[in-house]
MILO-929004 format. One line per 2 residues: number of its first residue (from 0); their letters; for each residue x, y, z of C-alpha. Coordinates in Angstrom, 2 decimals, always signed. Each point is the difference from the previous one (the first is absolute). Example, Ala and Ser with C-alpha at 12.3 -4.5 7.8 and 13.67 -1.06 7.14 Angstrom:
0> AS> +12.30,-4.50,+7.80 | +1.37,+3.44,-0.66
% end
This chain:
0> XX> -5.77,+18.34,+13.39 | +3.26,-2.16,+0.05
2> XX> -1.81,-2.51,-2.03 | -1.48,+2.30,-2.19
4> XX> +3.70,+1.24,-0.67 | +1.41,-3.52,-0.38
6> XX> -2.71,-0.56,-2.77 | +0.56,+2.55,-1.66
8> XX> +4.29,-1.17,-0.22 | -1.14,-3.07,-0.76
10> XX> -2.48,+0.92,-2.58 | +2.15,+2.77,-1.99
12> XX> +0.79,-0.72,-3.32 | -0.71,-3.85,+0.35
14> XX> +0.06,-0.44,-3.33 | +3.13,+0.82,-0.48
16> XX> +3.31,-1.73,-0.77 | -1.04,-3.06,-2.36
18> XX> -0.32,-2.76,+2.06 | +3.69,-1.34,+1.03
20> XX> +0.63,-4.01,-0.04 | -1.29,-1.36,+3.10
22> XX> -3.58,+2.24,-0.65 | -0.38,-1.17,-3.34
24> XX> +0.04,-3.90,+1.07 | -2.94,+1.11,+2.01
26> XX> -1.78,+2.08,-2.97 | +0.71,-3.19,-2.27
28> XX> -0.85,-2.87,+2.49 | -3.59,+2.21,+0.00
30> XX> -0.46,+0.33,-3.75 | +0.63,-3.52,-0.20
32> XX> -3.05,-0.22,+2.66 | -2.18,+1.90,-2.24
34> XX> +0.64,-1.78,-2.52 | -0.57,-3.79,+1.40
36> XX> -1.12,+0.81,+3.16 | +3.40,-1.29,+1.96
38> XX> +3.15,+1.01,+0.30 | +2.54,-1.42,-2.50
40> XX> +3.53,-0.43,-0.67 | -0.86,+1.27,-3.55
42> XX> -1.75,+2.46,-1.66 | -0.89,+0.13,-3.79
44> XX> +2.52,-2.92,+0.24 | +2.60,+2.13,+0.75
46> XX> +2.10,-1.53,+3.22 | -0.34,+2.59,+2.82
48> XX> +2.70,-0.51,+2.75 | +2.35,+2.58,+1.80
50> XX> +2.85,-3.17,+1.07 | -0.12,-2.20,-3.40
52> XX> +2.26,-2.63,+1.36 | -2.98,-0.90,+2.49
54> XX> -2.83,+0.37,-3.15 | -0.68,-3.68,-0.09
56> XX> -0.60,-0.12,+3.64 | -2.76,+3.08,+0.33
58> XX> -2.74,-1.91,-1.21 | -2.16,-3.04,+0.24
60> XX> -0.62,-2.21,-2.95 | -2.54,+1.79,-1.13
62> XX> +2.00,+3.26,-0.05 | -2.00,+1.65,+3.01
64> XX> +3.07,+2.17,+1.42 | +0.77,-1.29,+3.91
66> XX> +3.03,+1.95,+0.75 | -2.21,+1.68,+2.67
68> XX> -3.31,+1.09,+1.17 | -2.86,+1.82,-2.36
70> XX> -1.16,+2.56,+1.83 | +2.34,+2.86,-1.24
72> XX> -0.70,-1.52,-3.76 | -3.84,+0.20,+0.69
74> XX> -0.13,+3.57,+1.47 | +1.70,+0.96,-3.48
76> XX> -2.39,-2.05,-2.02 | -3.04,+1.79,+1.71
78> XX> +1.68,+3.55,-0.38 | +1.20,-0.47,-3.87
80> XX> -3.98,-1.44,-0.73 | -1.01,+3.58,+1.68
82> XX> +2.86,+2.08,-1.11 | +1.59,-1.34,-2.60
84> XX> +3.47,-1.26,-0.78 | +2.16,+2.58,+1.57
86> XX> +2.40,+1.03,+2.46 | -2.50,+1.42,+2.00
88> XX> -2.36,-2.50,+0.31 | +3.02,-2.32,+0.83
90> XX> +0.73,+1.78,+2.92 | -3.25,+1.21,+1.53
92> XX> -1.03,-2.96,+1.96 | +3.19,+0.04,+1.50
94> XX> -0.07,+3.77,+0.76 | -3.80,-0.14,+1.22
96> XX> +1.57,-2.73,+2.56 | +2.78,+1.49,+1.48
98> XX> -2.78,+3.06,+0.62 | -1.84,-2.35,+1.80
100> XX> +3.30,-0.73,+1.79 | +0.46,+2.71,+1.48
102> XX> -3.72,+0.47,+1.05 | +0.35,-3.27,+2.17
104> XX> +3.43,+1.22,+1.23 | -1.03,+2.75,+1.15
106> XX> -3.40,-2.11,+1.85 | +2.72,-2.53,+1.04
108> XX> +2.35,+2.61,+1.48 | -2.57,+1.77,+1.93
110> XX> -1.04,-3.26,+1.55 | +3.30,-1.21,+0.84
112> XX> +1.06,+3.31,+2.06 | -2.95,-0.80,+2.05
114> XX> +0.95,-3.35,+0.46 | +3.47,+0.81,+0.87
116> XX> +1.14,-0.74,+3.69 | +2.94,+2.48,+0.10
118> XX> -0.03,+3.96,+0.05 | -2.80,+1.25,-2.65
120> XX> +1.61,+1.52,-3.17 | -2.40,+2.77,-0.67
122> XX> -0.19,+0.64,-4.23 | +1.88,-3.00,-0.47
124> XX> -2.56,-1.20,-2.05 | +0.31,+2.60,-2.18
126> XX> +3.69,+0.40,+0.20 | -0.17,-3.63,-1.14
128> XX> -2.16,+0.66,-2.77 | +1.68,+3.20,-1.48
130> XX> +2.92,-2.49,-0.21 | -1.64,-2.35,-1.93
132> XX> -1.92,+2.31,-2.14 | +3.04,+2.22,-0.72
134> XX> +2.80,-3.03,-0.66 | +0.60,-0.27,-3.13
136> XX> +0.92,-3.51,-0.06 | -3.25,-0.85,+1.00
138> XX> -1.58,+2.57,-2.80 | +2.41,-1.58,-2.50
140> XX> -0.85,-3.78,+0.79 | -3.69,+0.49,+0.35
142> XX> -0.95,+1.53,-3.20 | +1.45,-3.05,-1.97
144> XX> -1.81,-2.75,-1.58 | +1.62,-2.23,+2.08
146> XX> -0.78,-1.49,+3.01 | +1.40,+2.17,+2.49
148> XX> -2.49,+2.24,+1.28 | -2.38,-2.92,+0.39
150> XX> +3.10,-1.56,+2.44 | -0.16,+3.29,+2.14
152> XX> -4.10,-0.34,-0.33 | +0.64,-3.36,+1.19
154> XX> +1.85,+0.78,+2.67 | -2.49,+2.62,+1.66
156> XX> -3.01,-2.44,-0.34 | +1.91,-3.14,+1.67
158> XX> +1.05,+2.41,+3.03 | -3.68,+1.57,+0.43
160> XX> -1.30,-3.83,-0.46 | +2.21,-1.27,+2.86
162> XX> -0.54,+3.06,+2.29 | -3.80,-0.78,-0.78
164> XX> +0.76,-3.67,+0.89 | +1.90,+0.77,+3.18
166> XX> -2.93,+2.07,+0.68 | -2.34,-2.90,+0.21
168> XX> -2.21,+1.46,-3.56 | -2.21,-2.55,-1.12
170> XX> +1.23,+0.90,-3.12 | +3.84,+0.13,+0.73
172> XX> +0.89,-4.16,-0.77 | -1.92,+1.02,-3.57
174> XX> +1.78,+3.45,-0.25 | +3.48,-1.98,+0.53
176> XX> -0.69,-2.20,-2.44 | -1.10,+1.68,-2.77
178> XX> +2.44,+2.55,+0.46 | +2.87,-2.77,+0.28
180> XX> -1.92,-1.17,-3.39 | +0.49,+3.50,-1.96
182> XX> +3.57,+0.25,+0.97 | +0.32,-3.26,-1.77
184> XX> -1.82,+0.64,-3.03 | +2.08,+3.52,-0.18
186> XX> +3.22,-2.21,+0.08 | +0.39,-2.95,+2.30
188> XX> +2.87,+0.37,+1.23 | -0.79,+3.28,+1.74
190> XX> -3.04,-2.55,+1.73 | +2.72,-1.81,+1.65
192> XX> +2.11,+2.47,+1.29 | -3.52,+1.49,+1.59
194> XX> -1.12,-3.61,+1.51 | +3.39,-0.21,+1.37
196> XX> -0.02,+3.00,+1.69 | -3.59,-0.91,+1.40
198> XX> +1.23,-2.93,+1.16 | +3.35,+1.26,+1.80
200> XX> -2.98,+2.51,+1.88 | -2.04,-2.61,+0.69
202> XX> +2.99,-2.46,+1.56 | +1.30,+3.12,+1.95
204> XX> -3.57,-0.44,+1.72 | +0.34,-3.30,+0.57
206> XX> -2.23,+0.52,+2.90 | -3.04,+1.01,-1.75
208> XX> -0.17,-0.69,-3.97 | +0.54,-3.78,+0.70
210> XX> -3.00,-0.22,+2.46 | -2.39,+2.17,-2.10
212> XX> -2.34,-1.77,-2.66 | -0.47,+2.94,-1.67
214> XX> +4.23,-0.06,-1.74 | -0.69,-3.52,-0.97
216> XX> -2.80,+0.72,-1.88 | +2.00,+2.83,-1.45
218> XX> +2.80,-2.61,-0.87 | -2.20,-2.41,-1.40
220> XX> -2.49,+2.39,-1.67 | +3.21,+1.53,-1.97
222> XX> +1.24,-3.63,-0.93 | -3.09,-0.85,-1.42
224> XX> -0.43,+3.13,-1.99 | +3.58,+0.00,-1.24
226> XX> +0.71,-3.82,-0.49 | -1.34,-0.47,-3.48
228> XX> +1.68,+3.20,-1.56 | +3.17,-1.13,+1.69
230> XX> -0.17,-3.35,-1.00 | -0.88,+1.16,-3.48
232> XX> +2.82,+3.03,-0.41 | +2.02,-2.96,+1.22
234> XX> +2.49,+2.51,+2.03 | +2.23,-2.64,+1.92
236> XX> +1.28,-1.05,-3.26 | +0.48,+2.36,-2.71
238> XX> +3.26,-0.35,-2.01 | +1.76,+2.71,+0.97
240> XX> -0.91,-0.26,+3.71 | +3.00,+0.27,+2.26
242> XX> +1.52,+1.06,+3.27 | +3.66,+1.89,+0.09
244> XX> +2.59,-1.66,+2.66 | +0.54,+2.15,+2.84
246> XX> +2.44,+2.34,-1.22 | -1.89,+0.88,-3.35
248> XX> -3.23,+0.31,+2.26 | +2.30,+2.79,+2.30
250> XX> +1.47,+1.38,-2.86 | -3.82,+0.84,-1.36
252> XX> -0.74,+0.92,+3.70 | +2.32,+2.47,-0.55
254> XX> -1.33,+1.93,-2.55 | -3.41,+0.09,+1.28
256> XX> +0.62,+1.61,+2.80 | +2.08,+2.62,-1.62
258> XX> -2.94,+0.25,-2.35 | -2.18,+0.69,+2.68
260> XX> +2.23,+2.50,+2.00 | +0.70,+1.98,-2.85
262> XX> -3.99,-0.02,-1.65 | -2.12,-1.01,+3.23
264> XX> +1.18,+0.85,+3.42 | +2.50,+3.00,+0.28
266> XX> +2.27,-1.19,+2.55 | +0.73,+3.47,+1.21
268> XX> -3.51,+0.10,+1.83 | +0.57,-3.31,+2.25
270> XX> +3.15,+1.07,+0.39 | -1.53,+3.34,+1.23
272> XX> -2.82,-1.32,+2.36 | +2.98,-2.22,+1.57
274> XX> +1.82,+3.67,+0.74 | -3.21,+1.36,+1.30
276> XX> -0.47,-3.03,+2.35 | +3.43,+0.04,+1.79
278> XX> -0.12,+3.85,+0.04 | -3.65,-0.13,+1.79
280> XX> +0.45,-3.15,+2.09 | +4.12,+0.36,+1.20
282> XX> +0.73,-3.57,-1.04 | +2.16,-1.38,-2.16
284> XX> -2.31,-2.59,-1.21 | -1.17,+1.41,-2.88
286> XX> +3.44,+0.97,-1.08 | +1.27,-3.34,+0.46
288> XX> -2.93,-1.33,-2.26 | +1.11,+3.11,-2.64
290> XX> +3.58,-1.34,-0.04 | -0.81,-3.64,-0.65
292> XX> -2.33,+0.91,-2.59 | +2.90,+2.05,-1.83
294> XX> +2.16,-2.49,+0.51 | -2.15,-2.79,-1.99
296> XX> -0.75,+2.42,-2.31 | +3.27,+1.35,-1.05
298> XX> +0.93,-4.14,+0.04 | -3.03,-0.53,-2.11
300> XX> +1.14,+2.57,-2.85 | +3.30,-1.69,-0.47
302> XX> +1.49,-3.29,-1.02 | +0.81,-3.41,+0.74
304> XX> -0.46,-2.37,+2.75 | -0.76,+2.82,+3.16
306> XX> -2.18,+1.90,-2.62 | -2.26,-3.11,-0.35
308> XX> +0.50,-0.20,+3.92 | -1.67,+3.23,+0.60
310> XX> -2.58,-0.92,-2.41 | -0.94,-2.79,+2.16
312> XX> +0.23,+1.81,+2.93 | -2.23,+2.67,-1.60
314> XX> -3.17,-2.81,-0.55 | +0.82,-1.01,+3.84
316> XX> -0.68,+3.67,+0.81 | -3.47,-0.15,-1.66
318> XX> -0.74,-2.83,+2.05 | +1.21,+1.16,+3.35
320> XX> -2.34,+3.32,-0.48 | -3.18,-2.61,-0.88
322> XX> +0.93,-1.81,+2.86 | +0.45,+3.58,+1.68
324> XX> -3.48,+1.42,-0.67 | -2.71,-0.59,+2.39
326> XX> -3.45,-1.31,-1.30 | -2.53,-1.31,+2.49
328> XX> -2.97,-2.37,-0.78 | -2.25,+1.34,-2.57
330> XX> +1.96,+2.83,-1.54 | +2.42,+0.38,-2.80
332> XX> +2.92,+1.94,+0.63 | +1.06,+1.69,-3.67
334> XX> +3.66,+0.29,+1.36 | +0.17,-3.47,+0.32
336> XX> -1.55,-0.83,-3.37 | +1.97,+2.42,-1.66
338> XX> +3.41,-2.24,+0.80 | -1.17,-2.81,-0.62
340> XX> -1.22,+0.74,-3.38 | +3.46,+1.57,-0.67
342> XX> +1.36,-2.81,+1.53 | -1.95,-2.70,-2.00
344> XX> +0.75,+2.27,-3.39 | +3.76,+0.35,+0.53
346> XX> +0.30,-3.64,+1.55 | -2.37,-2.04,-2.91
348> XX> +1.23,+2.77,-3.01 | +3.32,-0.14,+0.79
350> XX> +0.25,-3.78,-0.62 | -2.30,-0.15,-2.80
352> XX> -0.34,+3.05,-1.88 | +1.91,-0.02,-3.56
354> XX> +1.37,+3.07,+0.78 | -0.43,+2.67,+2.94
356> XX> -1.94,+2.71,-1.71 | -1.22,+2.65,+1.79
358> XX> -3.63,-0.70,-1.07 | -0.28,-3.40,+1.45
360> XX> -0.02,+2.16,+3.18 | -3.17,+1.79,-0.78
362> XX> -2.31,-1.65,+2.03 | +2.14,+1.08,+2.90
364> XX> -0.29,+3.82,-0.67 | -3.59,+0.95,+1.72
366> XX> +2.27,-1.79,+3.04 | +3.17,+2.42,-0.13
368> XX> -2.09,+2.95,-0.78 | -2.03,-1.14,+3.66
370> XX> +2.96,-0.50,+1.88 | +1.75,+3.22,-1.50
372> XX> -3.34,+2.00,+0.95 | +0.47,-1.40,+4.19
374> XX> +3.75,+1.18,-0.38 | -1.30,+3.49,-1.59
376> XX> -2.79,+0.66,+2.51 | +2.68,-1.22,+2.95
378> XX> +3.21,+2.62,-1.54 | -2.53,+2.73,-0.45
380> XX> -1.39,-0.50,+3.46 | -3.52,-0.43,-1.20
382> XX> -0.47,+3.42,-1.00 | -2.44,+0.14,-2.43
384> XX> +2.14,+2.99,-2.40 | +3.44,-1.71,+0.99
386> XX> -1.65,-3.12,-1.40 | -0.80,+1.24,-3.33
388> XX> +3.13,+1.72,-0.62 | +2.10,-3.06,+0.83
390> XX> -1.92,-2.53,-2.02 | -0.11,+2.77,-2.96
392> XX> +3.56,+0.32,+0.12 | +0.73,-3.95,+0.34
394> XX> -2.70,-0.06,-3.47 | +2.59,+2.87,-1.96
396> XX> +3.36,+0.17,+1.42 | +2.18,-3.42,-0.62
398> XX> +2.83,+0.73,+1.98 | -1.90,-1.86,+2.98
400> XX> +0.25,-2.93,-2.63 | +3.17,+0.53,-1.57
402> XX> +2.48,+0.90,+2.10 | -0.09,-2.73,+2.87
404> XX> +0.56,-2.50,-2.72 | +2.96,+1.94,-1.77
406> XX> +1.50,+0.19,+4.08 | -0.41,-3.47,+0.53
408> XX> +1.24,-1.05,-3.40 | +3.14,+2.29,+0.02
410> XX> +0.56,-1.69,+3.32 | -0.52,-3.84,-0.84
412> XX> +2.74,-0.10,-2.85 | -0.01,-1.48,-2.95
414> XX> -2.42,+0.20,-3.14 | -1.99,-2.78,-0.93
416> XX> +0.89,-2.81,-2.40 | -1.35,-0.16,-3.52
418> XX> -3.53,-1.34,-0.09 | -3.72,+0.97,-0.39
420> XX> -0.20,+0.50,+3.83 | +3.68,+0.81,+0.56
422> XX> -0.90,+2.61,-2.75 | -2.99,+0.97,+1.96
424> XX> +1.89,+0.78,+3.02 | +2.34,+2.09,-1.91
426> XX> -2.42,+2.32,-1.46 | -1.50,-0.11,+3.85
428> XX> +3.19,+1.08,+1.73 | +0.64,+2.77,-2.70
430> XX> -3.50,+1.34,-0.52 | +0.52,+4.13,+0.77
432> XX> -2.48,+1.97,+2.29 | -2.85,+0.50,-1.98
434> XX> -4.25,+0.65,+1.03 | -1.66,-3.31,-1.90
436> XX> -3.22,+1.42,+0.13 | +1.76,+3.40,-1.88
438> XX> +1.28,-2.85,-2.80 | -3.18,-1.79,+0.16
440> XX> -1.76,+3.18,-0.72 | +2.04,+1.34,-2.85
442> XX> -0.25,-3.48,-1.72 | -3.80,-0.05,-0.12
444> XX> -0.42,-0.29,-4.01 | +3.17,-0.15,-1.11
446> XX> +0.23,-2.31,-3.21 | +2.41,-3.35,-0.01
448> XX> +1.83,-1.28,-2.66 | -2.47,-2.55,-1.18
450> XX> -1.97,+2.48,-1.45 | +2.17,+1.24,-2.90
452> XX> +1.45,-3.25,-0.20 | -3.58,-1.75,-1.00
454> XX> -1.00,+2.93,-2.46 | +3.33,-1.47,-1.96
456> XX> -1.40,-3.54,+0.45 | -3.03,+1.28,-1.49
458> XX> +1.85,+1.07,-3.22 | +0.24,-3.47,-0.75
460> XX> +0.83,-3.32,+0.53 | -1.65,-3.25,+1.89
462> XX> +2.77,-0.62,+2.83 | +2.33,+1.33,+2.09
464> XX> +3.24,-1.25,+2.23 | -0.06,+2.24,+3.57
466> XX> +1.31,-1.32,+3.34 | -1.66,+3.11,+1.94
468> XX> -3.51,+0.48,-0.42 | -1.33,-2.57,-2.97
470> XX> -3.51,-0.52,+1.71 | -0.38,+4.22,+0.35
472> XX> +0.76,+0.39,-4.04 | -2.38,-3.23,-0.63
474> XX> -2.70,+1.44,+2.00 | +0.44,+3.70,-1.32
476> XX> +0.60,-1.29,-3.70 | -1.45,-3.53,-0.36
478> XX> +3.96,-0.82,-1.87 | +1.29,-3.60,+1.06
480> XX> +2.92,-0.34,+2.57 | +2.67,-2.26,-0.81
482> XX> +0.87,-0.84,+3.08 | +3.51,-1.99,-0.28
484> XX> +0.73,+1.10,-3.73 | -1.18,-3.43,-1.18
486> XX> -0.69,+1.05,-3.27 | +1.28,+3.53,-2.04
488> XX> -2.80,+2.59,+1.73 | -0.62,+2.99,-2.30
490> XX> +1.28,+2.86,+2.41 | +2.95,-0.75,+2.20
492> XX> -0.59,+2.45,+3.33 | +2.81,-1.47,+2.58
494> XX> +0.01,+2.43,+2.83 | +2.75,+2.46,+0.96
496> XX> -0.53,-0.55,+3.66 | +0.16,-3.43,+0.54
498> XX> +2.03,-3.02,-0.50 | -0.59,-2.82,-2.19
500> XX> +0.62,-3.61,+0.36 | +3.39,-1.00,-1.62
502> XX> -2.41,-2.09,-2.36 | -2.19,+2.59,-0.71
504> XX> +2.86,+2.99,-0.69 | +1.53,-2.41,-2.42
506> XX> -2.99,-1.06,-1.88 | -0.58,+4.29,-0.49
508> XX> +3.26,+0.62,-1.23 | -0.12,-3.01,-2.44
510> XX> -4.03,+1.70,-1.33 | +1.92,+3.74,+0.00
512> XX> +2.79,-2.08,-1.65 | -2.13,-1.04,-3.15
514> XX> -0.58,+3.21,-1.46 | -3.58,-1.07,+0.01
516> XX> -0.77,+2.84,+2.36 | +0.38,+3.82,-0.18
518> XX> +0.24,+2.30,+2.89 | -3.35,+2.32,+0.92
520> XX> +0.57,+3.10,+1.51 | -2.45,+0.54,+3.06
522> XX> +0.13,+2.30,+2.75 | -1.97,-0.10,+3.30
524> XX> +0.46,+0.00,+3.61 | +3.27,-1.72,+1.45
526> XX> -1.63,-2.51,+2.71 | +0.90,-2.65,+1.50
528> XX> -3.05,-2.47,-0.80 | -2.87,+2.62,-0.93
530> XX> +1.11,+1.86,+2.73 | -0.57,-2.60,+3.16
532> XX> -2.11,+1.17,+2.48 | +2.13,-0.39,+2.54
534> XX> +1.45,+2.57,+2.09 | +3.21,-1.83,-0.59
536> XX> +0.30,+0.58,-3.66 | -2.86,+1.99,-1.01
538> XX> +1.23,+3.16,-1.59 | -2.18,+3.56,-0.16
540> XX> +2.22,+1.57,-2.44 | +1.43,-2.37,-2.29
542> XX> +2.95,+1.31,-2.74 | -1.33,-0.56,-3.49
544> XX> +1.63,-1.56,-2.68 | +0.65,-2.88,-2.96
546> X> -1.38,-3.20,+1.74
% end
């Protein structure tokens, strides 16, 4: 039933906005597979890139696009030669997927509460799949056509692959391997953060991985499956590769984990169990762990050197409850799994990641939703009513989300300082009590901006100047971006939400300048980038207006 439910939020008007920028480099990157049977950095000759200073560096000499892996791009292809070009069909291998998700969640879940060493959690594993199928981060990300939902896909298979391999399955070194070999061709850099945390689990049992035959045939299996794409995608070397010094790394750290408290894991329900513990037990244990964990929080949402501190200190707490949980020979404990995988994300994203947006973190939602669904089952005493009602009111109410992070950013001080992730933070910190799922609900087929905006492209005209969404008006109009305003585009569309490049602001004002241009009246949706699906900007009920 919970998966019949999350399919049916996931599959509600999926049609619907245009695609936004990210989704149409997928939709193109398949057309131009349809068209030559690869992916290419053009289509119809017409240069498709979302960061145009990086253009010459996408492709190989033969223009076969290498940015990243295929598989998103094919998935497309084989739903648009079905389908047809549309929206819809953009979107519905990615939706079909993150059905499947939860599926194998909830298979995954089950399993792992037997395995578990430590008091059973009765309907965890559906506490912990009500919060995955009801969060609407996860119902946001996984009905792009992007790569996301195939990262949280990912995810599921490596863990069931390695609890099969643990297991001693024939199959598991295979299972491990190929699974390790999707999350690669979904985006490889989501493959590394899952071999990592495979191999912190497997060094943690230093006592029996190392003597087994069967992880080494896992290891080598996976190399030789993934070598030749790797070596081909050439990821060690892209221009544009890069790690941040440490304090750009924290500062990124930083607004992860405020992400993630304020979309993923309400911290009023830890904070809760931790209450329930000392009350039950008489020790102050538990409230000694709640205190510390306030403290590096509240340090975490503010700024400068001790901010970055508790940061740090918040990655050595992932660790130390890794370390913490108990896994014997032969069987996977999901608590353990669960931090490392947030501590491989946070730890590899944080230092590489162009920016810390919340959908990088996607693969690490069926995770939060499992551990929120122990803490659920544990507050509500395993009551099987009490259970329900607390993981329905964690799905609607965002107080449990909101107002921990307003109370530990009203405590740590100052705002932010100007940039995309200082900016991030800010919204974070200021973001009012409000049910997602409510927001994600009254969005479902609300139009963006892109749509009025291409019916005036349509009116005429070969080109077009917009630093927003150029690939969503090319795919929905077939009109040529002008990327840096090398030339004098036909239609001049700079956005009213975002900033341009000095360069780029002068060369528009010198084009609005020549009285070559006259101003078009058009009205639509006020949205920040075709309305990003992402709790953190998306907006159910935008104010209309001239664009």
């Amino acid at each position: 039933g919970l998966t019949a439910l999350g399919a049916a939020l996931l599959f509600s008007s999926l049609g619907q906005p245009a695609l936004w920028e990210d989704e149409a480099e997928s939709a193109l990157r398949a057309v131009s597979i349809l068209e030559t049977g690869l992916p290419r950095v053009t289509v119809g000759g017409v240069l498709v890139t979302t960061q145009s200073s990086l253009a010459p560096f996408e492709g190989d000499a033969a223009g076969v696009w290498t940015w990243n892996t295929w598989l998103p791009a094919y998935l497309v292809a084989g739903s648009f030669a079905v389908f047809g070009r549309t929206p819809f069909a953009a979107r519905l291998p990615f939706a079909l997927a993150a059905v499947l998700t939860l599926w194998l969640a909830w298979r995954l879940f089950r399993a792992s509460e037997k395995d578990e060493l430590a008091a059973a959690r009765p309907w965890a594993p559906e506490a912990g799949l009500a919060m995955l199928a009801l969060s609407a981060p996860f119902l946001l990300f996984a009905r792009q056509s992007r790569y996301y939902a195939l990262v949280a896909l990912g995810t599921v298979l490596v863990l069931l692959a390695w609890r099969a391999l643990l297991g001693k399955r024939t199959w598991g070194a295979l299972a491990v391997a190929l699974a390790l070999n999707f999350l690669f061709h979904a985006s490889f850099a989501f493959a590394a953060v899952a071999a990592l945390a495979l191999l912190l689990d497997a060094l943690l049992r230093w006592d029996e991985c190392p003597r087994a035959p069967r992880f080494w045939g896992a290891a080598a299996l996976t190399f030789v499956l993934l070598a030749p794409a790797a070596w081909y995608f050439r990821v060690w070397d892209r221009h544009g590769n890069h790690g941040y010094g440490a304090a750009e790394g924290l500062e990124f750290l930083k607004t992860f984990l405020l992400w993630g408290a304020r979309f993923a894991v309400p911290l009023a329900l830890p904070a809760a169990v931790l209450l329930k513990r000392a009350a039950l037990k008489k020790r102050a244990a538990p409230l000694l762990v709640l205190a510390a964990g306030a403290a590096v929080y509240i340090g975490a949402c503010g700024e400068g050197a001790f901010s970055r501190l508790a940061a740090a200190a918040a990655l050595a707490a992932l660790a130390a409850e890794a370390l913490a949980a108990p896994a014997p020979h032969g069987v996977m404990s999901l608590r353990r799994m669960s931090a490392l995988f947030l501590l491989a994300t946070l730890g590899l994203l944080s230092f590489t990641a162009a920016e810390p947006y919340g959908r990088y973190l996607a693969g690490l939602l069926p995770l939060t939703a499992f551990l929120c669904g122990r803490w659920v089952s544990e507050l509500a005493g395993g009551r099987a009513w009490a259970v329900a009602g607390l993981a329905a009111a964690l799905a609607v109410e965002g107080a449990f989300y909101a107002w921990p992070v307003r109370a530990a950013a009203a405590l740590a001080g100052p705002a932010p300082v100007e940039s995309v992730s200082g900016m991030m933070r800010l919204r974070l910190r200021e973001a009012p009590r409000r049910s997602e799922l409510a927001r994600y609900v009254a969005g479902l087929g609300q139009p963006g901006y892109v749509e009025p905006v291409a019916v005036a492209l349509r009116a005429g005209g070969e080109s077009f100047f917009n630093d927003a969404d150029p690939l969503a008006l090319l795919f929905l109009t077939g009109r040529r971006p002008d990327y840096d305003l090398a030339g004098e585009p036909d239609w001049l569309l700079p956005s009213a939400w975002t900033r341009l490049s000095p360069a780029r602001d002068a060369k528009v004002k010198a084009l609005l300048a020549s009285g070559r241009y006259e101003a078009v009246a058009v009205e639509g949706p006020r949205v920040l980038w075709q309305n990003n699906p992402d709790p953190l900007y998306r907006e159910p009920f935008p104010s209309r207006g001239p664009l």
